[in-house]
N, C-alpha and C positions, 0 to 999 in steps of 0.2 A: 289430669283431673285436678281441679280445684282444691287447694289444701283449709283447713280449718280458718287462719288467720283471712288469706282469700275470701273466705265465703264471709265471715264477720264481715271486712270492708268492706263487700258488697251492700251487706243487708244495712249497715250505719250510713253511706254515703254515697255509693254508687247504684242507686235503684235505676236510676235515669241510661245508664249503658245498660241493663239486663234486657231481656224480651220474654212477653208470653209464652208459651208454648205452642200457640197458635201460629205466629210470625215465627219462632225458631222452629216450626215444623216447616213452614216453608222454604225460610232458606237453607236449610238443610236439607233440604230432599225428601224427608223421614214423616212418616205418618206420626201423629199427635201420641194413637196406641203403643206407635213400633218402640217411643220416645219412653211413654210408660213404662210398656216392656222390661227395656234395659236399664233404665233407673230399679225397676221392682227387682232382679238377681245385680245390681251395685254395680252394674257396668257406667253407667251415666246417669248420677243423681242430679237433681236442679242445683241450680247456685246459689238459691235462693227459694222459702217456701212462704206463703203468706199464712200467719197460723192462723188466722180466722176465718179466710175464706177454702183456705188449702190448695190454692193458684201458685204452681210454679212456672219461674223464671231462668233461665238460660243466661250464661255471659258469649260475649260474640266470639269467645276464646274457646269457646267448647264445641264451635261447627266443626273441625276439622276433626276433633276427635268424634263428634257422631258421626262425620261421613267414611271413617279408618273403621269405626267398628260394624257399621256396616256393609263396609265391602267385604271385611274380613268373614263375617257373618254368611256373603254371596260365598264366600270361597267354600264356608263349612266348616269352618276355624269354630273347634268345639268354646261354649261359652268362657270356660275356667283359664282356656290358654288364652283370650284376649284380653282378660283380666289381668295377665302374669306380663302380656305384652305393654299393656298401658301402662304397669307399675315402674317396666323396667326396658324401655322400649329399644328394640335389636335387630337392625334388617339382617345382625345372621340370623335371628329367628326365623324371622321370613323367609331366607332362601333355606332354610330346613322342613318349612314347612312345603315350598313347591317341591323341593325332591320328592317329600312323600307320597303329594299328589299325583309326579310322574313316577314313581313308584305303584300305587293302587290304579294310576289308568293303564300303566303296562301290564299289568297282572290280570285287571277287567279283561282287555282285549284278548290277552291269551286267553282265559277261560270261555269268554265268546268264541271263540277258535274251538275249543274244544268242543263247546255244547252244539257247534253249527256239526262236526265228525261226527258227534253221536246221530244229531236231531237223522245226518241223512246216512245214517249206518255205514260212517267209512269201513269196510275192514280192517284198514290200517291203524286204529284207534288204539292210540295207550295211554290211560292214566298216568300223568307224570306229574306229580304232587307238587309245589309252591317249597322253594327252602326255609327249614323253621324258622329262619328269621325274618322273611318277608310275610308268611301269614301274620293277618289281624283278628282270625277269630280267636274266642278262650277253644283251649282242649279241656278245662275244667270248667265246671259249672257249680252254686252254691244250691243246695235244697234246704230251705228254710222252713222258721212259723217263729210267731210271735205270740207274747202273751203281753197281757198289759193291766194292772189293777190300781186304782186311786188309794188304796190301804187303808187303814179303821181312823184314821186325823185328818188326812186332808181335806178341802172343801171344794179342789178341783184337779184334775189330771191334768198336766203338766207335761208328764214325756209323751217324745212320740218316735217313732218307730219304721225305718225301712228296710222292706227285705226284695231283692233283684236277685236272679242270679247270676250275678254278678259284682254286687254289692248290696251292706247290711249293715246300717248305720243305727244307732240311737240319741236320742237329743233329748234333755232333761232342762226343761224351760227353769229361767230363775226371774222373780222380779214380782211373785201376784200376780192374780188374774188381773185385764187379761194380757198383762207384758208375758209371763212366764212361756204361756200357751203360741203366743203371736212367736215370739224368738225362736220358740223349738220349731214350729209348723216352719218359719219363712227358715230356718237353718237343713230342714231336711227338703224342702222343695228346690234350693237350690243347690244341695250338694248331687240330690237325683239328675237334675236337668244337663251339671256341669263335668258330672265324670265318668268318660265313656270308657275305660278301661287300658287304657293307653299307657299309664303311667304313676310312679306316686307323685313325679312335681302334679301332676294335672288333679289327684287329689289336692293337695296338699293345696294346690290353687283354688278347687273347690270350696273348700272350708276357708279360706281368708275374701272369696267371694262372699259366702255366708256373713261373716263377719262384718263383712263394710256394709251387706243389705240389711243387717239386723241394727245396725250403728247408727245409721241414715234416717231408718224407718223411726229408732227411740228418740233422735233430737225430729222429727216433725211434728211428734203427737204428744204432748202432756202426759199423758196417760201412761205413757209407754216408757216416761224415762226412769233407765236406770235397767230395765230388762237387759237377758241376756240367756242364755243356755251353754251348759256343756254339749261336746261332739263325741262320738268314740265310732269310725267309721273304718270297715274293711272293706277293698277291692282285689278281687283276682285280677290279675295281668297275663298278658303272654305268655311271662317264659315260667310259667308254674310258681309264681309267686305270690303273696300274700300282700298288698300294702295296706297300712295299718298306720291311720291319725286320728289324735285323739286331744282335746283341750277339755281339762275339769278334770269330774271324778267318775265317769259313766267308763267301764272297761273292757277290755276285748281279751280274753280265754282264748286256747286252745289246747286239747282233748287227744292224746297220740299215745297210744300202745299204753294205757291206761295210766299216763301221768299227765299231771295238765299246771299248762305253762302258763303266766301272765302276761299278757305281751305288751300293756297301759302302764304307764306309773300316772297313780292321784297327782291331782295338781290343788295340793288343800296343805292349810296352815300346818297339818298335825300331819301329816306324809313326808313336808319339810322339816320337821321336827325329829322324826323317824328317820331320815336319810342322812342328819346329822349327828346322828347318835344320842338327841337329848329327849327323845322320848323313845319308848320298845310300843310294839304292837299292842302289847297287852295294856299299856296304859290309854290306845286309840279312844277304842269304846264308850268311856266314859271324862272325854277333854270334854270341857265346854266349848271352844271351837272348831270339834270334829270337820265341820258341813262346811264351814268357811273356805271358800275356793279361792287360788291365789291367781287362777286364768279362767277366762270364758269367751265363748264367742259373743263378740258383738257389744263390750263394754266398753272401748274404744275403738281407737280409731284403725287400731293394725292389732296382730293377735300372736301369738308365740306357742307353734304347734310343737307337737314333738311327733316323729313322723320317723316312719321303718320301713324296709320289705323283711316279712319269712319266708323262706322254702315253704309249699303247702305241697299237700302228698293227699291223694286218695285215701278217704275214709278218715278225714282231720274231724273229728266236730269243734264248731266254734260258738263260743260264748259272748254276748254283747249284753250289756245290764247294767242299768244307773243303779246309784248308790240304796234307792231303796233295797236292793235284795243285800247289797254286801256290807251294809251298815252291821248288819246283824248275823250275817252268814259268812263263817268263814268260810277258807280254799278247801280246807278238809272235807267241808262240808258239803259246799261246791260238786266238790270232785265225787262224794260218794252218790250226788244225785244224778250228775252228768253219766257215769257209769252205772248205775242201776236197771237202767233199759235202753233199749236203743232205736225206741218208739221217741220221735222228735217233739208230738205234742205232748205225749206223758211227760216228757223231759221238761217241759216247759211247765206243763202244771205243777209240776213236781215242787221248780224251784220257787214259784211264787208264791204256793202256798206254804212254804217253808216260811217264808220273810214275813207273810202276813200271822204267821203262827207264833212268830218269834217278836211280831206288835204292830207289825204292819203301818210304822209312824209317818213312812215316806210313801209315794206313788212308787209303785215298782212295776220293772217294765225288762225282760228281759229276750232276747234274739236265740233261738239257738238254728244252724248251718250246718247241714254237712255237706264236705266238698266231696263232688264225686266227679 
């Protein structure tokens, strides 16, 4: 992929080596869409964009990598891990990645074996289960809801919000309408699209695809620069885990035998402050640069996650919620609304009108999950 300085001496002096998108859809193989596509989730941005008419350019250096991301693509090479390949590119990847595939085709064929004994009622049929470690489905699953309120100051909503069961993310746009809005929407369409449950790299890969599509999209538009959002995203895995990344100050709770952990640290001026011992908590509330975030997705070029798995256990409930609710709401407080019922939308109404009661100055938006 073309780095920063690259694309500058393109746009100053080399227009004459670029190509339309039209000719680099040709000699590339790739539909003009397919080209959009992977430019719109940061796989393959132009080289080059024309900001008046918004016609991108191709250098002749980047066929090869559309014709690698698109075979990879044929393979079914989830989006997040060809991201991670482009960054850091490893034919042991690759032969990691055909084991698995002869892995999942040997396992297909056996279960076809099996469903052909049932279909004609062998007698001799026995269920003989897959070893824990070759299954790919979750044994847990996330039951969600979400609330979400613009609060009694803002003049537009800004977070947004996903719940899968299997993952539950939140995004708290920054930048004004409408950067704020644009960076959260395109940061939660592409962490959906990119993490199938496989892994925390392939999280973790998600959110730094987020980031280069949110990065790309604020230098083509005027409008848009300077935008960015926080992430705070959990995924169940396989082997009964939790993974949990998060850039800003939007954070992820959890809910267990009636204590509840933080599993986020803020990435804000006054959390740095706090963790060096030159501010306490109690002086948070009232800093003048409380909000000031020192990470975000999508302000540059590359982003610096902070990324975990936990143990998750049947009957977890989990917390996700941008700073409008925790601006004003403490953990104590938190914890007595998150335990008060064990109705998931009460739960939910519970906490947001807590935040908008306590002044409601930010958009609030919070996830609550339970794993079962």
């Amino acid at each position: 992929m073309l780095d920063s300085d690259q694309r500058s001496g393109l746009m100053l002096g080399g227009m004459d080596s670029l190509m339309p998108i039209g000719e680099f859809a040709d000699r590339s193989g790739l539909s003009a869409k397919r080209l959009r596509d992977y430019a719109a989730v940061g796989l393959l941005p132009p080289a080059a964009v024309d900001p008046e008419s918004g016609y991108r350019y191709y250098a002749p250096g980047q066929l090869n990598e559309a014709r690698l991301i698109d075979e990879l693509r044929r393979a079914d090479v989830a989006l997040a891990e060809i991201a991670f390949l482009l960054r850091e590119p490893s034919p042991a990847l690759l032969d990691r990645w055909v084991r698995q595939v002869e892995l999942d085709s040997d396992e297909r064929r056996a279960a076809l074996g099996c469903a052909r004994q049932i279909l004609e009622g062998g007698a001799g049929y026995a269920h003989t289960p897959a070893p824990i470690h070759q299954r790919r489905e979750h044994f847990m699953h996330l039951t969600t809801t979400t609330r979400t309120d613009i609060g009694h100051v803002r003049k537009a909503n800004q977070d947004r919000a996903l719940c899968l069961d299997h993952l539950a993310a939140i995004a708290d746009g920054m930048g004004g309408p409408p950067g704020g809005e644009t960076a959260s929407t395109l940061t939660m369409a592409i962490v959906q699209a990119a993490f199938t449950g496989r892994s925390l790299d392939e999280l973790q890969a998600s959110a730094r695809a987020a980031n280069t599509a949110v990065f790309e999209r604020a230098g083509a538009d005027d409008q848009l620069e300077g935008m960015g959002s926080t992430l705070c995203a959990v995924g169940l895995l396989d082997a009964d885990e939790l993974a949990v990344v998060n850039v800003g100050d939007s954070r992820a709770y959890v809910l267990r035998n009636g204590s509840l952990k933080r599993l986020t640290s803020d990435h804000t001026i006054v959390a740095e402050l706090v963790r060096q011992g030159e501010l306490t908590e109690d002086e948070v509330a009232d800093h003048p640069h409380r909000s000031v975030l020192t990470r975000a997705v999508g302000v540059a070029p590359t982003v610096d996650l902070d990324a975990a798995t936990y143990a998750v256990h049947h009957g977890d409930r989990i917390l996700l919620c941008s700073d409008g609710l925790t601006n004003n709401t403490p953990d104590d407080v938190i914890l007595s609304l998150m335990t008060s019922t064990q109705d998931l939308d009460a739960t939910a109404d519970a906490l947001v009108e807590r935040a908008l009661a306590s002044g409601g100055h930010d958009n609030i938006t919070v996830v609550v999950a339970d794993v079962s």
